[in-house]
C-alpha positions in Angstrom: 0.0 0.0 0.0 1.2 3.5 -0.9 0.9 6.0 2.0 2.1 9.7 1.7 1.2 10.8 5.1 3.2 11.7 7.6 3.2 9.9 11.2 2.6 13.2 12.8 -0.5 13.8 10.7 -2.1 10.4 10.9 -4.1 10.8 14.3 -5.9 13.4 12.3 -6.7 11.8 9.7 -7.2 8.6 11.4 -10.4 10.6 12.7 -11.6 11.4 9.5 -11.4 8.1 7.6 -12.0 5.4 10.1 -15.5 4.2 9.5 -17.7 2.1 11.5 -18.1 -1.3 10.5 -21.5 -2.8 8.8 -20.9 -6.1 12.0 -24.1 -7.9 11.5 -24.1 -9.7 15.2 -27.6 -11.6 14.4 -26.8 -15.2 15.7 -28.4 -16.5 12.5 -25.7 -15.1 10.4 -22.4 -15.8 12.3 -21.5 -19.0 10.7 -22.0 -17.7 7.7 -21.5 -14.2 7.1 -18.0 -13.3 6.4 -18.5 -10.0 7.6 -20.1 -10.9 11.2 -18.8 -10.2 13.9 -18.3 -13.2 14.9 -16.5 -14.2 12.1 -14.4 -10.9 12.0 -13.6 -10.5 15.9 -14.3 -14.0 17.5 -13.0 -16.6 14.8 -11.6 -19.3 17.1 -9.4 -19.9 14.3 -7.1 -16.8 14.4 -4.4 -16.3 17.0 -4.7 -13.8 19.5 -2.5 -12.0 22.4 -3.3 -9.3 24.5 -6.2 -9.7 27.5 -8.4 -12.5 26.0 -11.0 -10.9 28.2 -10.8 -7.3 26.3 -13.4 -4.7 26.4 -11.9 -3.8 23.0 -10.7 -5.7 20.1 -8.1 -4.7 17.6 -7.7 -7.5 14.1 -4.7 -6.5 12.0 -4.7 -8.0 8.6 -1.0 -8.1 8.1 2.1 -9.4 5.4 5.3 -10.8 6.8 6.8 -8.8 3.6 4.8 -5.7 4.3 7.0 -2.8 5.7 4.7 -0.7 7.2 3.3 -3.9 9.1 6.7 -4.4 10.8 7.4 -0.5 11.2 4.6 -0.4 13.7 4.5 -4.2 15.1 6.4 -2.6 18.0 3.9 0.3 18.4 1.3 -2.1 18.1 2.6 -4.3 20.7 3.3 -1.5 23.5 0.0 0.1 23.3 -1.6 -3.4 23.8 0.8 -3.9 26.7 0.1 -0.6 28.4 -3.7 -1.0 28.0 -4.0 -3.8 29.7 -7.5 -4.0 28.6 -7.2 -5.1 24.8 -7.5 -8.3 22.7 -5.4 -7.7 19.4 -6.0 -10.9 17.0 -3.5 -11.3 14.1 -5.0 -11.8 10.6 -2.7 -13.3 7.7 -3.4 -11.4 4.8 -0.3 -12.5 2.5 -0.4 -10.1 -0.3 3.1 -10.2 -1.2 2.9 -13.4 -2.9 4.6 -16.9 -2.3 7.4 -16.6 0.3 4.6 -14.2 2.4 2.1 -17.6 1.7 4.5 -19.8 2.9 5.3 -17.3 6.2 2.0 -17.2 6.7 1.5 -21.1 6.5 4.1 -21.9 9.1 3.5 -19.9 11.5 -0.1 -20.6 11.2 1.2 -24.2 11.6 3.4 -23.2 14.9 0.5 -22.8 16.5 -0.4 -26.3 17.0 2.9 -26.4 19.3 1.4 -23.6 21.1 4.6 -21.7 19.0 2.6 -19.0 17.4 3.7 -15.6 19.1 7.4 -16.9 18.8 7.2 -17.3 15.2 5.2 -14.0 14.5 7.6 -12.0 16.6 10.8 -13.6 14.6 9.4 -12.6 11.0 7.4 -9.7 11.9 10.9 -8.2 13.6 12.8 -8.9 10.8 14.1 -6.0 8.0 15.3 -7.8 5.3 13.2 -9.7 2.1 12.3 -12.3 3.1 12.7 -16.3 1.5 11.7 -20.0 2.5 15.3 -20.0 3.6 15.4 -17.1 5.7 11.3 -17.8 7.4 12.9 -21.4 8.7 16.0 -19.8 9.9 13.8 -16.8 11.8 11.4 -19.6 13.3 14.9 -21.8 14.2 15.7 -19.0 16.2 13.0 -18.6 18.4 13.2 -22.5 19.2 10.2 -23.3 17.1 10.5 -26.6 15.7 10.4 -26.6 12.0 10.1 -30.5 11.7 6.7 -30.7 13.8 5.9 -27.3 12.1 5.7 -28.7 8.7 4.5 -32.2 9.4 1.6 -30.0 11.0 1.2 -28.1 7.9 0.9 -30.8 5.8 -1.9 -32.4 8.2 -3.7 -29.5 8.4 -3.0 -27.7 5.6 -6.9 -27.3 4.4 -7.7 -25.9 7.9 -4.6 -23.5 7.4 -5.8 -22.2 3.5 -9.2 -21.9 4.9 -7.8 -19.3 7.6 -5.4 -17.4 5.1 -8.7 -17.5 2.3 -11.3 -16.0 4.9 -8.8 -13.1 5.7 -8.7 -12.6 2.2 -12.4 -12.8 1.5 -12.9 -10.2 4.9 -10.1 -7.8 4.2 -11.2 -7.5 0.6 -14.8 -7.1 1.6 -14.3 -4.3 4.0 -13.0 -2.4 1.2 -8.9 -2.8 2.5 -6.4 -1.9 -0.4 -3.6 -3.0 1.5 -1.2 -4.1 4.7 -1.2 -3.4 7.2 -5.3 -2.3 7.9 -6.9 -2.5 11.2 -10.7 -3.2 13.0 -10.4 -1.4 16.6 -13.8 -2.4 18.3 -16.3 -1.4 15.5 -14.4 1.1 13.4 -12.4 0.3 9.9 -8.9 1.9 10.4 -6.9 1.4 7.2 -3.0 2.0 7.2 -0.5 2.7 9.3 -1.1 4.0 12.9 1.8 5.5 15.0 1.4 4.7 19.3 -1.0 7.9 19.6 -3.2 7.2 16.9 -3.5 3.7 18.3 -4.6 4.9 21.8 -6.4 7.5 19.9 -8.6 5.1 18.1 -8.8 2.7 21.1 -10.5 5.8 23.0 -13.2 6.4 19.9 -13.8 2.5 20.0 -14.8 2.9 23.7 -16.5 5.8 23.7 -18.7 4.6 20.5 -19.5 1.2 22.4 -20.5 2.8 25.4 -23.5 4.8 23.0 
């Protein structure tokens, strides 16, 4: 995604584009609507860090390749921390073509050895291109163990392209042109938020739930 704002400007405009989400919550429609919000914030699925028992949720559709998405992983990560009082869930949206399918695949995959925020946090740190090569030497590295991980990802390896095509299928319907885009409680937040416009947003999502 091409951005030309600054970081100093975004909590401004952050204000002026987020939109509020169309979540249909009806119980009839949560196994089937893409766009529910049960299917967007509570797909058991997805990984997610953060307090599991939230008053706000954040879902960051997100490419292991994707700049931006690694520029503010650490942002993202302290505001969560500091809060105390957010569930952020991490969406696979790989965009960027093979090597960001196959990221996404095995880490997806470390997660049935309870690996998965280890093998997030070694690609989403890293700030070079990335390969096959280079996502096994990343996951090594953080002690995930690539064997089981890929012997998982051939067993479940349906389960796993049905995660990666429903991110695709919601990001695209929300109207997202690109990584890394956001859903804080009920508001669309595309691009790249700096620490302040995170809180900032956070704040909005409150207030608006508490309408």
């Amino acid at each position: 995604m091409t951005r030309t704002r600054s970081r100093s400007s975004f909590a401004i405009v952050l204000l002026l584009t987020a939109a509020m989400l169309p979540l249909q919550a009806r119980a009839e429609d949560a196994d089937t609507d893409i766009l529910s919000e049960a299917r967007i914030l509570h797909d058991a699925a997805i990984p997610a860090a953060g307090n599991a028992d939230g008053d706000i949720t954040i879902v960051e559709y997100f490419d292991y390749q994707c700049p931006y998405c690694r520029k503010i992983s650490p942002d993202l990560a302290k505001v969560v921390r500091e809060d105390g009082h957010v569930r952020l869930v991490f969406k696979d949206w790989p965009i960027f073509g093979g090597v960001s399918i196959y990221a996404a695949r095995i880490t997806l995959a470390s997660r049935y050895q309870d690996k998965f925020a280890e093998a997030h946090e070694a690609l989403i740190s890293l700030k070079e291109k990335l390969s096959e090569a280079k996502v096994d030497a990343g996951g090594r590295k953080r002690r995930i163990d690539l064997a089981r991980a890929k012997a998982d990802l051939a067993a479940k390896r349906t389960e796993i392209d049905a995660v990666l095509a429903r991110n695709h299928e919601q990001a695209t319907g929300l109207g997202f042109q690109g990584t890394p885009a956001f859903i804080i409680g009920h508001f669309r937040v595309p691009g790249a938020p700096n620490a302040q416009a995170f809180k900032q947003a956070i704040a909005d999502a409150r207030a608006a739930a508490t309408k």
